[in-house]
N, CA, C and O atoms as CSV, one atom per row, in Angstrom:
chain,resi,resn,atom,element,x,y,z
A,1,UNK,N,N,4.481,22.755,-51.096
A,1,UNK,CA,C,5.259,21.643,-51.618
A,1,UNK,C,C,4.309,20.572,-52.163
A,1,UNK,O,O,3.594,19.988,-51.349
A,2,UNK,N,N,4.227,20.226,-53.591
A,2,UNK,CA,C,3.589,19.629,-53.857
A,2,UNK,C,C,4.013,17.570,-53.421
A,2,UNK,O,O,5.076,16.958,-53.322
A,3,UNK,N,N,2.527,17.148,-53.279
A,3,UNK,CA,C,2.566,16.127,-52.673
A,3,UNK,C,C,2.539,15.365,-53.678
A,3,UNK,O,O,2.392,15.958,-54.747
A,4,UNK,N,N,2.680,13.592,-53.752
A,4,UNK,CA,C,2.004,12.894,-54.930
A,4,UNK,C,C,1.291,11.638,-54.177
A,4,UNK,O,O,2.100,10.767,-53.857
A,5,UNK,N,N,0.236,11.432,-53.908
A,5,UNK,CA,C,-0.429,10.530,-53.830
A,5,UNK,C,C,-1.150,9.282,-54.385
A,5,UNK,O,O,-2.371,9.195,-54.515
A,6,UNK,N,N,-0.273,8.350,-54.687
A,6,UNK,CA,C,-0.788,7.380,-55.393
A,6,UNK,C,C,-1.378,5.989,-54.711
A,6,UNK,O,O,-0.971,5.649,-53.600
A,7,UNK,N,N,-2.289,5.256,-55.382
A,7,UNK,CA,C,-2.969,4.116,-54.969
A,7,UNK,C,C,-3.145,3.540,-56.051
A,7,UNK,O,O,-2.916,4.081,-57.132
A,8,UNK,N,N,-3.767,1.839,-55.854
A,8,UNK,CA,C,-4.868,1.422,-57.104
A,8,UNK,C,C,-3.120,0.003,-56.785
A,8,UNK,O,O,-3.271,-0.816,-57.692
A,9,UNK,N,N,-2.521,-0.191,-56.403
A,9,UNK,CA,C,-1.533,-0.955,-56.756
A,9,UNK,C,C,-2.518,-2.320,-56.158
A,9,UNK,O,O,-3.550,-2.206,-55.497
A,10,UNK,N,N,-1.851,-3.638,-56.611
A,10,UNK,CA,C,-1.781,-4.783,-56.005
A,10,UNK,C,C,-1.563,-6.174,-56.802
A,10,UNK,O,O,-0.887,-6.411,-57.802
A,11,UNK,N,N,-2.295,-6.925,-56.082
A,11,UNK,CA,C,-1.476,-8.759,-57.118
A,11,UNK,C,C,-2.822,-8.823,-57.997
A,11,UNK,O,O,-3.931,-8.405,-57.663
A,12,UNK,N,N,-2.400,-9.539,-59.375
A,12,UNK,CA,C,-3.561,-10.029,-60.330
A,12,UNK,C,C,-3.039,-10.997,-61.067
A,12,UNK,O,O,-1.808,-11.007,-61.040
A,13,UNK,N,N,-3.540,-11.815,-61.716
A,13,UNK,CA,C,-2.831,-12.696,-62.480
A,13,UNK,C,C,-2.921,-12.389,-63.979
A,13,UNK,O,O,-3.653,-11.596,-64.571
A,14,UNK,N,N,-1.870,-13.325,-64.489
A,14,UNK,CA,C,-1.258,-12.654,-66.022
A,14,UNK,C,C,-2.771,-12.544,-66.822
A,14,UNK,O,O,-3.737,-13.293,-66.678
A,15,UNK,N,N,-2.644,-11.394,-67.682
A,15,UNK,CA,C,-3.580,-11.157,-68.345
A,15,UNK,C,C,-4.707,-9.990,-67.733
A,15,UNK,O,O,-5.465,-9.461,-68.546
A,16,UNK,N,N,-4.771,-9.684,-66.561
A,16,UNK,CA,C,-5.695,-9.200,-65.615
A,16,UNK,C,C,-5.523,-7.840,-65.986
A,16,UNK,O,O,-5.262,-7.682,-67.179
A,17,UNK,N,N,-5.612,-6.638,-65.172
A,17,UNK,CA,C,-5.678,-5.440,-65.085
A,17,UNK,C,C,-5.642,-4.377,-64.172
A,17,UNK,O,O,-6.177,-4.580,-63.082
A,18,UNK,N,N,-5.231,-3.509,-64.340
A,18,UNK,CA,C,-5.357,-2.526,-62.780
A,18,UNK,C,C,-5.334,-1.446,-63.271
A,18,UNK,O,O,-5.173,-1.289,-64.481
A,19,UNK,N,N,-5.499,-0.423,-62.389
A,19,UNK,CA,C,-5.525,0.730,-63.081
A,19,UNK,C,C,-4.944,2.093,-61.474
A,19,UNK,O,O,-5.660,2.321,-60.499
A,20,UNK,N,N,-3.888,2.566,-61.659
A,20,UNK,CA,C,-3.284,3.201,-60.673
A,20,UNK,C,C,-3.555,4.691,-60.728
A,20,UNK,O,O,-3.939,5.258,-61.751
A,21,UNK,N,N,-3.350,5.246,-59.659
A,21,UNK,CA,C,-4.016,6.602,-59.650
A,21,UNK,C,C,-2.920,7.415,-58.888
A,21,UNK,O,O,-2.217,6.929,-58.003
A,22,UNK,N,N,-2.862,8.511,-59.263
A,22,UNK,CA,C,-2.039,9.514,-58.501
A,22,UNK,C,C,-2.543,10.960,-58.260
A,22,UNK,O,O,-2.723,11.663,-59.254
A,23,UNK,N,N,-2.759,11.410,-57.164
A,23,UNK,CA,C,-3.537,12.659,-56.891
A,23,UNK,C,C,-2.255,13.470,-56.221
A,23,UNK,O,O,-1.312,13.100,-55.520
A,24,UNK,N,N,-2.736,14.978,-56.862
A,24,UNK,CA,C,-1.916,15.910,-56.381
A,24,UNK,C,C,-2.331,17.278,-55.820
A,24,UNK,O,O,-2.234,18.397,-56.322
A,25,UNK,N,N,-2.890,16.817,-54.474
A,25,UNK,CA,C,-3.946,17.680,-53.655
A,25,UNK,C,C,-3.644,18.965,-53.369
A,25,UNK,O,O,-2.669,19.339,-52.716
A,26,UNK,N,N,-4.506,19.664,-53.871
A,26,UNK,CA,C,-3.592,20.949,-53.282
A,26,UNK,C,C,-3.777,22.233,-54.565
A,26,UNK,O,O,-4.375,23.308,-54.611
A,27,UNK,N,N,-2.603,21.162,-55.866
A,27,UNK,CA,C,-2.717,21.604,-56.421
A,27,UNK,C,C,-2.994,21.040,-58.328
A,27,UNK,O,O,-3.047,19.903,-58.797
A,28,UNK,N,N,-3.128,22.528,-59.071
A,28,UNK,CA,C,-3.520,21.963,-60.245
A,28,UNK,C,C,-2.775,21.025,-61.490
A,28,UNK,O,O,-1.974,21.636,-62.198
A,29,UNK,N,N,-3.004,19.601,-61.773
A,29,UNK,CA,C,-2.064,19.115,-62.074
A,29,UNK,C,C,-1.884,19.545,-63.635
A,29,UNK,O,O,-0.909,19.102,-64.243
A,30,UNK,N,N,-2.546,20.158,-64.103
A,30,UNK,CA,C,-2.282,21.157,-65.512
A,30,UNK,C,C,-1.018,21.425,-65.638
A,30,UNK,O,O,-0.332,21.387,-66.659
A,31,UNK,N,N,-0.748,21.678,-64.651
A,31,UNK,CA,C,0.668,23.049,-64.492
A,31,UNK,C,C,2.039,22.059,-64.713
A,31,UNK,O,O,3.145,22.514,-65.006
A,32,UNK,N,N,1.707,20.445,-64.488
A,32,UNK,CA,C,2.923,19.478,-64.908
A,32,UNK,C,C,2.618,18.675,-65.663
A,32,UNK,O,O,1.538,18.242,-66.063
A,33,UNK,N,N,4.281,18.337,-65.991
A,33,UNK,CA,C,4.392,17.248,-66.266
A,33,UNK,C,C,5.006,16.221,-65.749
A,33,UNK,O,O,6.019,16.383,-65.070
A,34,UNK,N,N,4.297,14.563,-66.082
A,34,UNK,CA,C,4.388,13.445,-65.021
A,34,UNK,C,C,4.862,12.964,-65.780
A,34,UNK,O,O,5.485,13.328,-66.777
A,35,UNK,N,N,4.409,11.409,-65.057
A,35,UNK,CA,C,4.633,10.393,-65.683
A,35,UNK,C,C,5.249,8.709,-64.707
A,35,UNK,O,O,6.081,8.969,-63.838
A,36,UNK,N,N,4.982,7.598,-64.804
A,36,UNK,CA,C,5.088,6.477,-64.537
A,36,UNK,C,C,6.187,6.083,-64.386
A,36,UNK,O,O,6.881,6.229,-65.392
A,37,UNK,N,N,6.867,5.457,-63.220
A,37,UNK,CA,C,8.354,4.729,-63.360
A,37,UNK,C,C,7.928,3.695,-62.712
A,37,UNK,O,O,6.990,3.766,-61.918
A,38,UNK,N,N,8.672,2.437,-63.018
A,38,UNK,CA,C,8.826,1.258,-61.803
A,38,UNK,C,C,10.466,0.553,-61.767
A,38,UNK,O,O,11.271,0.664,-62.692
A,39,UNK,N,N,10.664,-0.035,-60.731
A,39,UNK,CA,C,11.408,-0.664,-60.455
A,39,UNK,C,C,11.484,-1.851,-59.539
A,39,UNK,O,O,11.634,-1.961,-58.323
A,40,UNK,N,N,11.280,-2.973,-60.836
A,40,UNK,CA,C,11.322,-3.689,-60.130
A,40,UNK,C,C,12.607,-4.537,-59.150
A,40,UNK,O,O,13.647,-3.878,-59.175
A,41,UNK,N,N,12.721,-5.783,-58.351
A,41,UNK,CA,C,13.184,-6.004,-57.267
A,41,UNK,C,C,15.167,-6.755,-58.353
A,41,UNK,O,O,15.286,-7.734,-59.089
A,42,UNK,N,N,16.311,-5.664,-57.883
A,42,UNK,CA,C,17.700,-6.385,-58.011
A,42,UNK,C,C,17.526,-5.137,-59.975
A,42,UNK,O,O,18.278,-5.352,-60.925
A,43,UNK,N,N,16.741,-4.360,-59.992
A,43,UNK,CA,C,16.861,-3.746,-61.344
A,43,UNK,C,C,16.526,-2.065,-60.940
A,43,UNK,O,O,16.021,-1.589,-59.923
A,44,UNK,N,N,17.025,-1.425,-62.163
A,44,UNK,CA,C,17.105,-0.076,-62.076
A,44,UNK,C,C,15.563,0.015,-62.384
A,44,UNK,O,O,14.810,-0.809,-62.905
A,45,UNK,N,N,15.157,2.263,-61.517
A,45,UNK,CA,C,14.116,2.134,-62.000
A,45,UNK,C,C,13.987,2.547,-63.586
A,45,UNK,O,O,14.979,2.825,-64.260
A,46,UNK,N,N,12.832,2.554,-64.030
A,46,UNK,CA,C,12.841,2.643,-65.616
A,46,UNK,C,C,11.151,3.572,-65.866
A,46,UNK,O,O,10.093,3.245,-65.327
A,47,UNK,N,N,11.296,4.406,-66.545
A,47,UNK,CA,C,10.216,4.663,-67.239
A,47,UNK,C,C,9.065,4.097,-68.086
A,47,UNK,O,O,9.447,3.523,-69.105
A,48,UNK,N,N,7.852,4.133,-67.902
A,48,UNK,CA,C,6.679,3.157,-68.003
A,48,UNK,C,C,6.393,4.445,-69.225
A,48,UNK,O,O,6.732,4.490,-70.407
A,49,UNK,N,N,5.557,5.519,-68.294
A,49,UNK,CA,C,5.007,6.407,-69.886
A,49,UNK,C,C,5.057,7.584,-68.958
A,49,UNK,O,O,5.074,7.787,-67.744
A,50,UNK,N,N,5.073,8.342,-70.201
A,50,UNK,CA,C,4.825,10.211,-69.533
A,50,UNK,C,C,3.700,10.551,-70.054
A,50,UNK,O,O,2.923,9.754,-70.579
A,51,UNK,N,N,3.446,12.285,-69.904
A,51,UNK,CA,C,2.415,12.517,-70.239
A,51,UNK,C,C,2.602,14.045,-69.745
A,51,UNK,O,O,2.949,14.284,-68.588
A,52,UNK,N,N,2.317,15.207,-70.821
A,52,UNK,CA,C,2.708,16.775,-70.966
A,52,UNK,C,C,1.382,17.317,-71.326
A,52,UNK,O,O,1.328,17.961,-72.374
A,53,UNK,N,N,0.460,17.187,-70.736
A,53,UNK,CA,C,-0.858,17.822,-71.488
A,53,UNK,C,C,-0.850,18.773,-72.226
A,53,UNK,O,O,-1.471,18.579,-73.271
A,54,UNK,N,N,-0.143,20.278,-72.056
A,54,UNK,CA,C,-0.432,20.941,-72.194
A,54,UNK,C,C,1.028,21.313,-73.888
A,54,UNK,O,O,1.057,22.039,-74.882
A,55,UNK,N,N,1.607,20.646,-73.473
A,55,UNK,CA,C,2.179,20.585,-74.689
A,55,UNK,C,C,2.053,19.022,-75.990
A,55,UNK,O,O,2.878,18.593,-76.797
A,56,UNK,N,N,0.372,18.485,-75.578
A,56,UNK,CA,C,0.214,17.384,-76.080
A,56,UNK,C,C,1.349,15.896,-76.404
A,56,UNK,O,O,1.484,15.123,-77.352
A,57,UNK,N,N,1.860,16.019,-75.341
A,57,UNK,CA,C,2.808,14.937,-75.506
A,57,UNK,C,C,2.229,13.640,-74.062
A,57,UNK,O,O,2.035,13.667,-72.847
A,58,UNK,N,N,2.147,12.525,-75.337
A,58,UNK,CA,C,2.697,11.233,-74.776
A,58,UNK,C,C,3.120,10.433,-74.884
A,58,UNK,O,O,2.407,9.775,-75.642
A,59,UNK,N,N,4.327,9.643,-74.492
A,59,UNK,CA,C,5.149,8.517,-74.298
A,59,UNK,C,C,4.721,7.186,-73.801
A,59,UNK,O,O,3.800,7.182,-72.985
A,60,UNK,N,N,5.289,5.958,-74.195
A,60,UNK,CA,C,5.456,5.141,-73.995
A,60,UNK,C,C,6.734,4.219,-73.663
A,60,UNK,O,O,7.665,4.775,-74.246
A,61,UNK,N,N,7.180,3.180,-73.066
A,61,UNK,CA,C,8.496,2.455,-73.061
A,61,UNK,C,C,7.894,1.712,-74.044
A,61,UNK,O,O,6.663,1.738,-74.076
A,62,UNK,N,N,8.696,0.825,-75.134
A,62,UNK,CA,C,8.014,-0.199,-75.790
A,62,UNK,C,C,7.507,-1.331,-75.360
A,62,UNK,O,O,6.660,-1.936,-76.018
A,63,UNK,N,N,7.934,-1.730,-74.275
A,63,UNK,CA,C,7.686,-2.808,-73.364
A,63,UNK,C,C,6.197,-2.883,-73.072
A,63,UNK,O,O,5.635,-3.926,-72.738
A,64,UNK,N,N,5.610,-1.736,-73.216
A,64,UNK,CA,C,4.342,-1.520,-72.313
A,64,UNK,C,C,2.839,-0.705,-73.683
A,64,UNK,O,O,1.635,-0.471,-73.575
A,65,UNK,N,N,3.687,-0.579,-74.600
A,65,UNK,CA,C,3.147,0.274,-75.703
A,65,UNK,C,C,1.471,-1.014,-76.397
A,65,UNK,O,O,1.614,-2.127,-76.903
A,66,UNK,N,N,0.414,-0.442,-76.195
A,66,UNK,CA,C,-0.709,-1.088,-76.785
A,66,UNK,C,C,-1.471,-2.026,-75.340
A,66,UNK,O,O,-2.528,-2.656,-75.324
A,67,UNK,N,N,-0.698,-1.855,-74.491
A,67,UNK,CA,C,-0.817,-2.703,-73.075
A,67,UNK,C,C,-1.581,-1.536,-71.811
A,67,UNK,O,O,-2.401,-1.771,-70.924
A,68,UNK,N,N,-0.981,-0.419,-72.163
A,68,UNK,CA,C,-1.203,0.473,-70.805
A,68,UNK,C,C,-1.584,2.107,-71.462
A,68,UNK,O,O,-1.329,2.577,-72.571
A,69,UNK,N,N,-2.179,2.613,-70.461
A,69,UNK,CA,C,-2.930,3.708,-71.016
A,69,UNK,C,C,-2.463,4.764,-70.368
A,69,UNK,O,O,-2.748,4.470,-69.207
A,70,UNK,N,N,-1.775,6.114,-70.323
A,70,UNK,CA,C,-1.362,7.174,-69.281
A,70,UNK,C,C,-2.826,8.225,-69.634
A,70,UNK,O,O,-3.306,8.661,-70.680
A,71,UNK,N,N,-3.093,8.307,-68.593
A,71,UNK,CA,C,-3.875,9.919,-68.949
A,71,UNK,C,C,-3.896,10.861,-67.383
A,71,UNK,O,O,-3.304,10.825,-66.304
A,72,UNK,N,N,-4.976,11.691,-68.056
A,72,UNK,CA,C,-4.793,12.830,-66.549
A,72,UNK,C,C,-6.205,13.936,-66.435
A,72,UNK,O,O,-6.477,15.017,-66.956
A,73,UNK,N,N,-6.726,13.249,-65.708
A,73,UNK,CA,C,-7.925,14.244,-64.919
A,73,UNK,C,C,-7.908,15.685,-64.397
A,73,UNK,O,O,-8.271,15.896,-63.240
A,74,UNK,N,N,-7.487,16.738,-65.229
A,74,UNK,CA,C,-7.690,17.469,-64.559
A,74,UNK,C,C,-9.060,18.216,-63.826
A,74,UNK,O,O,-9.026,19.312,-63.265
A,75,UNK,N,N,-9.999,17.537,-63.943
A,75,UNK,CA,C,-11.030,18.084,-62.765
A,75,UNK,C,C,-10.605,17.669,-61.735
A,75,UNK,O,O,-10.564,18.407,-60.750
A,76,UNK,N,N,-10.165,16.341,-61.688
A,76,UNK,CA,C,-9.772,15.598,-60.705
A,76,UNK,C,C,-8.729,15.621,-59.679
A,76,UNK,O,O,-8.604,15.282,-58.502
A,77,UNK,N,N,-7.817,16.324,-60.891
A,77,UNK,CA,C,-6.178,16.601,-60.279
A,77,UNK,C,C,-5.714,15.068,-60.414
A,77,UNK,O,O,-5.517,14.626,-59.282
A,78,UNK,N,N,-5.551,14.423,-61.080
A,78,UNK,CA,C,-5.402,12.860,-60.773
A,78,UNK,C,C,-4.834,11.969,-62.077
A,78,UNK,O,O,-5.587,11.724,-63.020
A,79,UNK,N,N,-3.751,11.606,-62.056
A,79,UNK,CA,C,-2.726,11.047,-63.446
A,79,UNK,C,C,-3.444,9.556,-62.839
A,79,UNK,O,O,-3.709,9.024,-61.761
A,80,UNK,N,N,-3.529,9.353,-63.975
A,80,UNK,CA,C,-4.168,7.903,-64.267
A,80,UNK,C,C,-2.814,6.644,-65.190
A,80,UNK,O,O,-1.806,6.965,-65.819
A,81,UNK,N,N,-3.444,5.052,-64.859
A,81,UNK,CA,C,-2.197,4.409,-65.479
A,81,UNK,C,C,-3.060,3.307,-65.336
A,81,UNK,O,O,-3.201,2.604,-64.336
A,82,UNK,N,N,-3.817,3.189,-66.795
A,82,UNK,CA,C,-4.872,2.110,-67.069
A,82,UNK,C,C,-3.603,0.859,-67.377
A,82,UNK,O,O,-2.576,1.245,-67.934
A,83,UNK,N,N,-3.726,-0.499,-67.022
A,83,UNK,CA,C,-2.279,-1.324,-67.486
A,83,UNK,C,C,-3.461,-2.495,-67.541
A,83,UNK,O,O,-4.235,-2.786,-66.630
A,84,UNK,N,N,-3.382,-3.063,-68.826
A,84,UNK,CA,C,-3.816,-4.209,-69.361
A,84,UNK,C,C,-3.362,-5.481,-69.883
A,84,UNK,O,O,-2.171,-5.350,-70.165
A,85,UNK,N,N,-3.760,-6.626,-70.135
A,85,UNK,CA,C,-2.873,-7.643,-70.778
A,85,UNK,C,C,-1.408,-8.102,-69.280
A,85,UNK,O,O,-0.328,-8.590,-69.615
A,86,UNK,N,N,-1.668,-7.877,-68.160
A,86,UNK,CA,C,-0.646,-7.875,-67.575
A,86,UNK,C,C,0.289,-8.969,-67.390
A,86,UNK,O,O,-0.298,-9.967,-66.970
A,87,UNK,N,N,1.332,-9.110,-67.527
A,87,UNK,CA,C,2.684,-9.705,-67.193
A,87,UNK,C,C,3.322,-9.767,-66.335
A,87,UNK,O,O,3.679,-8.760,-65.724
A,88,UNK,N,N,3.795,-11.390,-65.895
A,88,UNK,CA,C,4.705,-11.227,-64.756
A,88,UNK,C,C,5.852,-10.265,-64.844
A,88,UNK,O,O,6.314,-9.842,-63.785
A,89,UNK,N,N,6.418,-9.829,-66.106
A,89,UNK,CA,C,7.528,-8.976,-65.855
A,89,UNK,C,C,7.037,-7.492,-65.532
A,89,UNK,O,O,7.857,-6.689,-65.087
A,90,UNK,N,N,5.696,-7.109,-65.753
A,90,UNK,CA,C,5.526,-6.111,-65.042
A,90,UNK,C,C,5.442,-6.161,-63.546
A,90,UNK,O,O,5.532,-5.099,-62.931
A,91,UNK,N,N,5.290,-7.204,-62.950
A,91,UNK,CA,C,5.608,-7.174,-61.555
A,91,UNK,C,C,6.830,-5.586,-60.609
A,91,UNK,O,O,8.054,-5.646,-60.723
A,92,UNK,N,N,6.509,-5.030,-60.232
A,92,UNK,CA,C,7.750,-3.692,-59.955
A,92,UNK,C,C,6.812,-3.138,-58.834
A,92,UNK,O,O,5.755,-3.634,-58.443
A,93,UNK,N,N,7.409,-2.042,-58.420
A,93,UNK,CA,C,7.016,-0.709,-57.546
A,93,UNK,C,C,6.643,0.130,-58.563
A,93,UNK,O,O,7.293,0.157,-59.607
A,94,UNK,N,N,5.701,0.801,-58.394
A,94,UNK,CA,C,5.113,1.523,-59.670
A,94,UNK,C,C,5.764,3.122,-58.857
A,94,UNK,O,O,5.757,3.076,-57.627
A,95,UNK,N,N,6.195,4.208,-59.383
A,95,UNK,CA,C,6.134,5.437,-58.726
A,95,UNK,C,C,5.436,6.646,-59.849
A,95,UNK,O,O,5.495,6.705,-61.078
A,96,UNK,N,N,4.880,7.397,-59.004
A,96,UNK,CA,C,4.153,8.359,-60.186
A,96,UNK,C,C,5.084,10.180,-60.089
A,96,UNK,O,O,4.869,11.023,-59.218
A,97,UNK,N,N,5.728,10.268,-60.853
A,97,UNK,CA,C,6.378,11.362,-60.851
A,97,UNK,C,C,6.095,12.844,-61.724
A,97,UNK,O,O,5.851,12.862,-62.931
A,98,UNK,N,N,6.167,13.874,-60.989
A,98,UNK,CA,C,5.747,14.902,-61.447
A,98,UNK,C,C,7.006,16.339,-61.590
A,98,UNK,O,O,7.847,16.529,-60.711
A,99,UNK,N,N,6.921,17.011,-62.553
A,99,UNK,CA,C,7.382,18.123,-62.650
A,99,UNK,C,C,7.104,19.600,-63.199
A,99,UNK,O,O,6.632,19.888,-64.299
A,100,UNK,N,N,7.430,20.303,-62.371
A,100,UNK,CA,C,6.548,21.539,-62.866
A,100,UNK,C,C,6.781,22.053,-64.127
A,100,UNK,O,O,7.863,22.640,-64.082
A,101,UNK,N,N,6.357,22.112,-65.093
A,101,UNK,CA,C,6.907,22.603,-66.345
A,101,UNK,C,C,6.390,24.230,-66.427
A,101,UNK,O,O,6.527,24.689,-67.561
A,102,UNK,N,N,5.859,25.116,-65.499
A,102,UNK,CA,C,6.925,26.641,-65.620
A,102,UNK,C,C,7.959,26.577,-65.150
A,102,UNK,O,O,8.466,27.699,-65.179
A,103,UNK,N,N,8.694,25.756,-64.643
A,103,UNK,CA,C,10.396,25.886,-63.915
A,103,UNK,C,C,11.311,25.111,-64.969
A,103,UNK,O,O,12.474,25.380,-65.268
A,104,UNK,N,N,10.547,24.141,-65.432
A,104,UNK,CA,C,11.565,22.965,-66.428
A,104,UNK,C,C,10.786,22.960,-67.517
A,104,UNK,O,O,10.341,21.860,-67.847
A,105,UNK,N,N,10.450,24.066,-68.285
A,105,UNK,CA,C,9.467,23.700,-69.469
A,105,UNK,C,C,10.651,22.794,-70.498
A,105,UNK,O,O,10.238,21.833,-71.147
A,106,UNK,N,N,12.350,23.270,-70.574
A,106,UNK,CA,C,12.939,22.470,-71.291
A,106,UNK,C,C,12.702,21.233,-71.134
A,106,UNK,O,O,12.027,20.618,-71.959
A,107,UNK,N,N,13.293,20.572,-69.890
A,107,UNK,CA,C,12.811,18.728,-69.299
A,107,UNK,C,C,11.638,18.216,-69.908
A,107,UNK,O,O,11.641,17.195,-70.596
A,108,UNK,N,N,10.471,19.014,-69.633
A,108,UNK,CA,C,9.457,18.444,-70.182
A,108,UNK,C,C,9.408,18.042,-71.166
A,108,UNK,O,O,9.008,16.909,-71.435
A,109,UNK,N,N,9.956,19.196,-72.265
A,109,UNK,CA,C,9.440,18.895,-73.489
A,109,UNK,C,C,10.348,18.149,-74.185
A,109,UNK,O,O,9.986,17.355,-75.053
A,110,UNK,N,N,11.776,18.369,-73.818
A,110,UNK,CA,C,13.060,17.653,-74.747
A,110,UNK,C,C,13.129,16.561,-73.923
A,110,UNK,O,O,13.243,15.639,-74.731
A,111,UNK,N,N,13.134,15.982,-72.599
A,111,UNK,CA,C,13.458,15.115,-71.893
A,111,UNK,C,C,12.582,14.422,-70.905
A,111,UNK,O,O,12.944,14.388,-69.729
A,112,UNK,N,N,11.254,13.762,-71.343
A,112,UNK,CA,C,10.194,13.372,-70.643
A,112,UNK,C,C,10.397,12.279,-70.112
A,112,UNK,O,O,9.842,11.947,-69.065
A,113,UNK,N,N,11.606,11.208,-71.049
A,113,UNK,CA,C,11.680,9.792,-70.550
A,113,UNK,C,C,12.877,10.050,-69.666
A,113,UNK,O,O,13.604,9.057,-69.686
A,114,UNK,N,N,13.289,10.878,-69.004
A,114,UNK,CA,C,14.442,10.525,-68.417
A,114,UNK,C,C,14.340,11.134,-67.021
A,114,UNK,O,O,14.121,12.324,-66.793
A,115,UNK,N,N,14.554,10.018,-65.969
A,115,UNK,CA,C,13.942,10.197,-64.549
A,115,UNK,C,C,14.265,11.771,-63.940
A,115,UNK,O,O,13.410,12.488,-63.419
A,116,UNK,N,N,15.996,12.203,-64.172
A,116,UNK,CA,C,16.107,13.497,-63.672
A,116,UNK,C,C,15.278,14.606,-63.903
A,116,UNK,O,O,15.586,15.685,-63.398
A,117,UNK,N,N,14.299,14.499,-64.573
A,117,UNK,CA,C,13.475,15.406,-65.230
A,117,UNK,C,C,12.725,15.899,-63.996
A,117,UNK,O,O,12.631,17.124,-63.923
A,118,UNK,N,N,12.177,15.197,-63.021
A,118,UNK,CA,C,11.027,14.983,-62.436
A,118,UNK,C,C,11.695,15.373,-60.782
A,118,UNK,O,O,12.633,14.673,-60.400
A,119,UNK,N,N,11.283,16.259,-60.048
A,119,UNK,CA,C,11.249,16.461,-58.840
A,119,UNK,C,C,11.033,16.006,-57.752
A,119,UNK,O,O,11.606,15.713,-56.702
A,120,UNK,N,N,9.113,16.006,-58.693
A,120,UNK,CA,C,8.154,15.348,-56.989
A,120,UNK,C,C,8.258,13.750,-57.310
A,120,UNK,O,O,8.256,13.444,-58.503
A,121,UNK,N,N,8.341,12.803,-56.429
A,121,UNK,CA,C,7.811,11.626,-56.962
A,121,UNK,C,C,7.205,11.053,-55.658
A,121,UNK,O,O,7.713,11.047,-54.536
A,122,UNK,N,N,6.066,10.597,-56.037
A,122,UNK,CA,C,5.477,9.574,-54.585
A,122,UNK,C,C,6.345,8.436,-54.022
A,122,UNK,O,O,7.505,8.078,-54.225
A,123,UNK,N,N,5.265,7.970,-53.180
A,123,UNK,CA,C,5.967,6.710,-52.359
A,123,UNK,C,C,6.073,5.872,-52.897
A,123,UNK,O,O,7.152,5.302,-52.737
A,124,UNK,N,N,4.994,5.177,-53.956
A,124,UNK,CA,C,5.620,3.896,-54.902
A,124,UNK,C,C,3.854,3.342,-54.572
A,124,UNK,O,O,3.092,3.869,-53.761
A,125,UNK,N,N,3.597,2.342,-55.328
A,125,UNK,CA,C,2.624,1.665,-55.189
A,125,UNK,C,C,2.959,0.333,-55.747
A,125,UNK,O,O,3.594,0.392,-56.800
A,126,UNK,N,N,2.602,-1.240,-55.157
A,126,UNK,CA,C,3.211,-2.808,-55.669
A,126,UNK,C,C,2.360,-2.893,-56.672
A,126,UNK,O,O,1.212,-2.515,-56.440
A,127,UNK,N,N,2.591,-3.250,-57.625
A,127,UNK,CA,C,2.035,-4.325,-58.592
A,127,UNK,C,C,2.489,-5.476,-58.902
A,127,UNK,O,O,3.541,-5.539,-59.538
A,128,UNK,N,N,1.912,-6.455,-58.587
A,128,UNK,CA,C,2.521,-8.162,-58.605
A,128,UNK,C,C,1.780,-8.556,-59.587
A,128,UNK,O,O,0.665,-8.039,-59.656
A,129,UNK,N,N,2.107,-9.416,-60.469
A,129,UNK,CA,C,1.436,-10.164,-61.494
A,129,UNK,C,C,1.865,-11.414,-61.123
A,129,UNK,O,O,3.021,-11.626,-60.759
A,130,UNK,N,N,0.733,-12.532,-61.212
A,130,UNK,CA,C,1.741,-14.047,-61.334
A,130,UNK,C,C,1.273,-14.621,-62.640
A,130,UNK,O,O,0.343,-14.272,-63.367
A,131,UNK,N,N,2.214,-15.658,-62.761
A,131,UNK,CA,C,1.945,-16.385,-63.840
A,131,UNK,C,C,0.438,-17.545,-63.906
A,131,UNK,O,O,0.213,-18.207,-64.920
């Protein structure tokens, strides 16, 4: 059962930076596709960016487009979420979600921004921004 392990969350002030990490021990994260959600506090969660390596696809929300970076280590096993220029409205629970695309190669490829897509998802990691 694949796990998702994420870190790298915490408070910075507007403009600052972080950069979040998600490891998926065990196994090879080639074999999916992910991708970023948050939700922040009294709001639905929402999609940040995806990311399909192997069928070269990546997404953005516009909210976040020129601001934040998705990528993915596979030596590492490890989805990355470089976020720059930061904003109090990015303030949220960050979650890093994964799906196997030999079981859902459709999801992946027709439906990356849309949460049902995605199986595994971690515990969440905070990101606070203040003004």
């Amino acid at each position: 059962q694949l796990q998702l392990v994420e870190s790298g969350g915490g408070s910075v002030q507007s403009g600052g930076s972080l950069r979040l990490s998600c490891a998926t021990p065990g196994f090879p994260i080639r074999r999916y596709c992910m991708g970023w959600f948050r939700q922040a506090p009294g709001k639905e969660r929402e999609v940040v960016a995806t990311i399909y390596n192997e069928y070269g696809s990546l997404q953005y929300a516009d909210s976040v487009k020129g601001r934040f970076t998705i990528s993915q280590d596979n030596a590492q096993n490890t989805l990355v979420l470089q976020m720059n220029s930061l904003k109090p409205e990015d303030t949220a629970m960050y979650y890093c979600a994964a799906e196997d695309a030999a079981e859902d190669s459709f999801g992946c490829v027709r439906s990356p921004l849309v949460e049902r897509t995605y199986k595994y998802w971690g515990q969440g990691t905070q990101v606070t921004v203040s003004s």
